[in-house]
N, C-alpha and C positions, 0 to 999 in steps of 0.2 A: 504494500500500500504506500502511495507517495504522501510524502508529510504537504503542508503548504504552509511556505513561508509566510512570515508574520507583514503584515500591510507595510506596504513602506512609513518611511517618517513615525515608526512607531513610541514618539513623546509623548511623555503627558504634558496635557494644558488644560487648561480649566474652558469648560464648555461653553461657548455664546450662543443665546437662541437668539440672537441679532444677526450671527453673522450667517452667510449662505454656504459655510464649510464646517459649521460649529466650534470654526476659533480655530480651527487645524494650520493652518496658514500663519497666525499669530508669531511671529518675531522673521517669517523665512522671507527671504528675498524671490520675488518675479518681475520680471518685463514683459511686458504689452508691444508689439512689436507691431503694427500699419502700416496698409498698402492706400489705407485711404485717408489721407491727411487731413481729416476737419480737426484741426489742433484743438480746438478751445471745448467740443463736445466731449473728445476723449479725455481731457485733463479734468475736466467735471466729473466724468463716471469713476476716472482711476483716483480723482479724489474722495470722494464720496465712499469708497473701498478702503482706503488707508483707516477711514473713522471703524467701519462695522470689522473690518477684516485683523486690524491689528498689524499688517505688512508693512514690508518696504516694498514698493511697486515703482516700477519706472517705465518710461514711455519711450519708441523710439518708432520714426518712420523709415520706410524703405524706398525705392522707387525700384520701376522693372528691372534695373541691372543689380539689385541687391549690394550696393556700393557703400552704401549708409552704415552697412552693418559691420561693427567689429565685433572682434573675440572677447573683449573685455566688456561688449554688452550684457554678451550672450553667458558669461558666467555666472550664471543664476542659478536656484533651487530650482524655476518653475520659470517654463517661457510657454507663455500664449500669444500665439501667431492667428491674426486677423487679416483672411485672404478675400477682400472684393473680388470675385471670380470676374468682374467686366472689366477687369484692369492689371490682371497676372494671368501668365499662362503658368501650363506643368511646369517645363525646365526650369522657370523664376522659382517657383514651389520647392522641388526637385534638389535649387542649390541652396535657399537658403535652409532647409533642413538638412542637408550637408553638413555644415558650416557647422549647425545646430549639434546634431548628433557626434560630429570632432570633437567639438569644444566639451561637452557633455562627459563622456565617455573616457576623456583622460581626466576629467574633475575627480571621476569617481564614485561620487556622492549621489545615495540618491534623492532623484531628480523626475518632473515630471513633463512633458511637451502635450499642449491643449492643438490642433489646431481648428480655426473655424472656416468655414469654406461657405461663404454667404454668397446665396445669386441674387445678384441684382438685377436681375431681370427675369423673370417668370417664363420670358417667350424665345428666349434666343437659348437654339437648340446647341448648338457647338459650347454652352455653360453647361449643359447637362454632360457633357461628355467629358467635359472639364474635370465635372463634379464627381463625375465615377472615375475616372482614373485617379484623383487624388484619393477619392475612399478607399480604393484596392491597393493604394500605396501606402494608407494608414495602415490598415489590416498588416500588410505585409513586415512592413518596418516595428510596427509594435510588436512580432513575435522575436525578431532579432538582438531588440532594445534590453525587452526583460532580462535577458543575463547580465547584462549591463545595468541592473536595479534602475531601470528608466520605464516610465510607465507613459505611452503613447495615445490618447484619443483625441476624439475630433467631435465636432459639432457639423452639421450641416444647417440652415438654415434660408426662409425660403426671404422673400425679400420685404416681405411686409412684417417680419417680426422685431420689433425694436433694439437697438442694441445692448440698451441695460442689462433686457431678458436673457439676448445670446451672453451678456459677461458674465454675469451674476452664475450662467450655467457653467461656464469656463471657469470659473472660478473654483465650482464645487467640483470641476473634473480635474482641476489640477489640487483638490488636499487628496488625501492620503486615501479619500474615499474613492475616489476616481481611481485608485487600481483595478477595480472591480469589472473598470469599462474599456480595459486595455486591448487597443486594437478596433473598436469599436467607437461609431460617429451618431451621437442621439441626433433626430432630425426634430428641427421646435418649424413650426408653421404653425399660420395665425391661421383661428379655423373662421373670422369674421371674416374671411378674403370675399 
């Protein structure tokens, strides 16, 4: 019979029904990492986290050549990666979790990778196709990851769902509960569409 190891980040810390991880996040460091640069929306929502969450959370944009990003971002407990699919292709995807899983993987530590994969647009069919090869590449990469105590999921979401909703979900998949969902992308869609 195989044992199973104990959930990653397995610390104690005293419980918040405030927060949307139950305080599991409380002292760790994550970055928030955008392909969609509305600055002033995202630093309200990643502020508004540092209160309920108890983190260090830091912000960083990218554009398609993924240039923005250094190694000294990416050295975090927790990166959640925000992909507007109407403005990245795979390979962009492709290399910055590259970069990601390098940087990760010689840290040691573990670590967990959110990624969300929001269409903005409902009708253009070539984001659907987007959308499934990044899924099949979550899937993929999460089984790898784990021996590496890195726990991999994703978020899908449709375009009318706000992004609070999508963080606040990223959030609870990157504590310690989100191993649970390694490999695996919840899909949130607003069903008032």
């Amino acid at each position: 019979m195989k044992k199973i190891s104990p959930i990653i980040d397995p610390k104690s810390y005293d419980t918040s029904l405030l927060s949307f991880t139950g305080g599991a996040l409380k002292g760790s460091n994550t970055i928030f990492l955008c392909n969609k640069q509305d600055e002033s929306l995202w630093k309200k929502t990643i502020d508004s986290y540092r209160k309920t969450e108890e983190g260090f959370f830091s912000l960083s944009f990218f554009d398609d050549n993924i240039r923005k990003i250094t190694l000294d971002e990416i050295r975090q407990n927790h990166i959640i990666n925000y992909f507007d699919l109407s403005r990245i292709g795979v390979y962009q995807i492709y290399r910055l979790l590259q970069l990601e899983v390098d940087s990760l993987v010689n840290n040691s530590n573990p670590s967990t990778i959110c990624s969300i994969f929001h269409n903005a647009s409902d009708k253009e069919l070539d984001l659907f196709v987007t959308e499934g090869v990044c899924l099949n590449m979550l899937n993929g990469l999460a089984c790898l990851l784990s021996v590496h105590n890195i726990t991999y999921s994703g978020i899908r979401a449709d375009s009318n769902v706000p992004i609070d909703t999508i963080m606040r979900s990223a959030l609870f998949l990157s504590s310690k509960y989100g191993q649970l969902f390694s490999g695996e992308a919840i899909y949130l869609r607003n069903s008032d569409k």
